[in-house]
N, C-alpha and C positions, 0 to 999 in steps of 0.2 A: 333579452334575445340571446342563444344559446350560439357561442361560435362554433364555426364547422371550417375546416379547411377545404379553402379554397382549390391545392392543387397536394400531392403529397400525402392522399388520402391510404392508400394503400401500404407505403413505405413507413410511415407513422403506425396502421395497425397492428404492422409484422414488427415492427421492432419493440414497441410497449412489450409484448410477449417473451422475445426475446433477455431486453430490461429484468423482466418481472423473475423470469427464472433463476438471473444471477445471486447469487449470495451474498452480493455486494451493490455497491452504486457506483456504474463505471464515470465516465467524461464525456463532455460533450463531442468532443473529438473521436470517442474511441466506439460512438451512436452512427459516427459521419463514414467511419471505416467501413461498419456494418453494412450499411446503406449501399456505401460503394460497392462490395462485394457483391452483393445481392442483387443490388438494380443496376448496375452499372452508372451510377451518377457520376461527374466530371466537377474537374474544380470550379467551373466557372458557374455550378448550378449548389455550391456548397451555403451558400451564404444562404439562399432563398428558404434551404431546406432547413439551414439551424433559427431562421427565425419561424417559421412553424412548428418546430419545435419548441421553441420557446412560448409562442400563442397555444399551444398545445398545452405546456406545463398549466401556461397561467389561468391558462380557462378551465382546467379537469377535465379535458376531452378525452373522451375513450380510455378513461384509465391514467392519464398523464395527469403529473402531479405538481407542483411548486418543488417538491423533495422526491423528485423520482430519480434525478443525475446529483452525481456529486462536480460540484463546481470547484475553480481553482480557489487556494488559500483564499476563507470569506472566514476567519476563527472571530468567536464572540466570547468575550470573559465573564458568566455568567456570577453576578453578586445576588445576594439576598433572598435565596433560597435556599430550604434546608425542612427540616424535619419540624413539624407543629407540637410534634408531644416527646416526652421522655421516651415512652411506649415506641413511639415510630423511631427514636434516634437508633435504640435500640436493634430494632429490626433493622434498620442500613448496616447498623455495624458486624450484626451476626452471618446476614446476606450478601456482603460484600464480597469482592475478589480475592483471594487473599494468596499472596506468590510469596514463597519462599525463594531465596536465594539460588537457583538454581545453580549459577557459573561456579559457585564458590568450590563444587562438587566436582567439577571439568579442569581438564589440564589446559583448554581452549577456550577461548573467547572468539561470539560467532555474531557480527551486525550484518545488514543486507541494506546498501544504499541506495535511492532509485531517485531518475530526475523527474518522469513523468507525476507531480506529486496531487492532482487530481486522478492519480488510479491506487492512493494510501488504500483505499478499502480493498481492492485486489490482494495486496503486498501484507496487508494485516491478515487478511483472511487464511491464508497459503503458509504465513510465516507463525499464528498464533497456537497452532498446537505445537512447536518446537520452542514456542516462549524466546523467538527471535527477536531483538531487537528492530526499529527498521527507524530509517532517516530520510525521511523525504527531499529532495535538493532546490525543485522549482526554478533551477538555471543555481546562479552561481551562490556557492553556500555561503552569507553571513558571516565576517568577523565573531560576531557572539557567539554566534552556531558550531562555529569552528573551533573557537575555542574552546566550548562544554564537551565539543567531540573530543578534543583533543588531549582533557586532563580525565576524561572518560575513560582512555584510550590507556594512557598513563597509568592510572588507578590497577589496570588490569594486567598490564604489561608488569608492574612492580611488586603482583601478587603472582608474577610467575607463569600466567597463561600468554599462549600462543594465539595470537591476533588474525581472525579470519574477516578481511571486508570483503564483501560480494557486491559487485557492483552493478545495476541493471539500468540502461538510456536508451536512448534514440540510436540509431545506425549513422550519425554524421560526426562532422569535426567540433561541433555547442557538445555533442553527447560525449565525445571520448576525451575533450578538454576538460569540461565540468568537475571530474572526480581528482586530477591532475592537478589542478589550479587550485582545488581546497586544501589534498596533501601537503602541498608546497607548506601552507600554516603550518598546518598540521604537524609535521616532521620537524619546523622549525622549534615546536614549543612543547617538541616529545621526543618519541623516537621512532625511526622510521620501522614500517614492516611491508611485505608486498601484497597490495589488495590483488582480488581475483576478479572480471571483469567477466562478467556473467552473460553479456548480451544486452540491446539488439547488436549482434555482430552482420556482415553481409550474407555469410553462410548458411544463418538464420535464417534471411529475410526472402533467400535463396529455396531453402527447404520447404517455406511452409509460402512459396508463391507470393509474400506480401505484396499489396502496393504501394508505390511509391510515396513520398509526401506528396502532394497534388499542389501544396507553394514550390517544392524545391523538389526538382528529378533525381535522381541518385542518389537519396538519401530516402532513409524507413523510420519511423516512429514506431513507438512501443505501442500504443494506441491500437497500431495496427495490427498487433497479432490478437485471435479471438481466445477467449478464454481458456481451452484448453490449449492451445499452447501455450501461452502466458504462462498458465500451471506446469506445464512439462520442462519448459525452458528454466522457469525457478527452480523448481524439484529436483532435477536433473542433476541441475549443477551443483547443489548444495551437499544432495547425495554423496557427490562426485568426493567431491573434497571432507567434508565431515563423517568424523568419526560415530554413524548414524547409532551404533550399538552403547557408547559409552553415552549418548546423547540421551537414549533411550533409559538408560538403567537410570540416571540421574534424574528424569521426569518423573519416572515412578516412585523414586525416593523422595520427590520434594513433592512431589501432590499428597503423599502419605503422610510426611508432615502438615500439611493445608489442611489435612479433614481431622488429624487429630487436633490443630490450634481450634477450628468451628466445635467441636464437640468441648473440647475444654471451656471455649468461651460460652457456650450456650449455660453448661452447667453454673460457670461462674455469674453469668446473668441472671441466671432463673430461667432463661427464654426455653421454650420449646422446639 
């Protein structure tokens, strides 16, 4: 028997579309925002809707998929898979990614922190043609985490570059402590520099109408801004501060090197 929702019929069809267009795979949060905006739904009607959605993914209804949202940290360590033949290893290695050093090129070193870390595909997508770093937080960042950040940080700091963090949260006091409270490591087991605090600020949240969080009043989630602002508020600011031109001349010099390493390698394989 094929499921069909019971209530949520309409709100479900306009949002798959909406889903379908992005570049990316948002949150289930930032589906509930949509919703809000559109149909005007209220918190007390939030729960009924996200498990429809869920009945939705599970079942394939109308387009809804098991992998249609990106959900919070679910990472799987895949083993024992790889290439069958010499022939195939080959091809992964010629078709692969392959990044040159870019920072080594820049008088600056540029990462982009974000706590909301089910909207990583937003932050990747926005941030990968500038070969930006980015650090997901999911609330309070990890000892271990902190620390790789922090002789990362080091590393770059003792080659002479100028330290740009951009930081991008929620609109409350979890959001503007988060990045605060990992410094504190941080600074202790390096050196200090001053990150740049990119938004959700109120002015923001102000500009572009958001709604509130529907748990907490007076406070905004990043969730809640739609996609093009998301994009304008990262772009914006990074612009703002980054040397876009020296960024730029440095792209073009290390993707020049990437396709002469694939053409060397190929001849060196034999591959085609």
């Amino acid at each position: 028997m094929t499921w069909e929702p019971r209530a949520w019929r309409e709100e479900l069809t306009w949002l798959i579309d909406i889903v379908k267009a992005l570049p990316y795979k948002p949150s289930l949060r930032w589906c509930d925002y949509r919703v809000m905006d559109k149909f005007g739904i209220g918190k007390m009607e939030f729960k009924t809707f996200e498990k429809s959605v869920s009945k939705a993914r599970k079942n394939f209804w109308n387009g809804w998929h098991p992998n249609t949202l990106k959900d919070s940290a679910r990472l799987v360590y895949y083993r024992g898979y790889g290439s069958e033949t010499f022939e195939e290893m080959l091809e992964v290695i010629v078709n692969r990614e392959w990044n040159a050093f870019l920072w080594s090129k820049l008088p600056f070193y540029v990462e982009v922190w974000f706590e909301a870390e089910a909207m990583e595909g937003q932050f990747r997508y926005y941030l990968e043609p500038l070969r930006i770093t980015s650090r997901p937080f999911r609330g309070d960042y990890t000892i271990p985490m902190k620390w790789r950040a922090s002789q990362e940080l080091v590393e770059m700091m003792n080659a002479g570059k100028e330290i740009q963090i951009f930081y991008f949260g929620d609109c409350d006091k979890k959001g503007e402590s988060i990045p605060q409270d990992a410094l504190k490591d941080i600074f202790a087991w390096g050196r200090k520099f001053e990150p740049i605090y990119g938004g959700l600020n109120l002015d923001q949240a102000r500009k572009y109408a958001l709604p509130p969080n529907p748990e907490r009043p007076n406070q905004w989630q990043w969730e809640a801004l739609k996609d093009e602002q998301a994009r304008e508020i990262i772009l914006e600011i990074l612009h703002s501060h980054i040397n876009m031109r020296e960024l730029e001349d440095a792209l073009n010099q290390v993707k020049t090197i990437e396709q002469d390493w694939k053409k060397k390698l190929k001849r060196k394989l034999g591959v085609k």
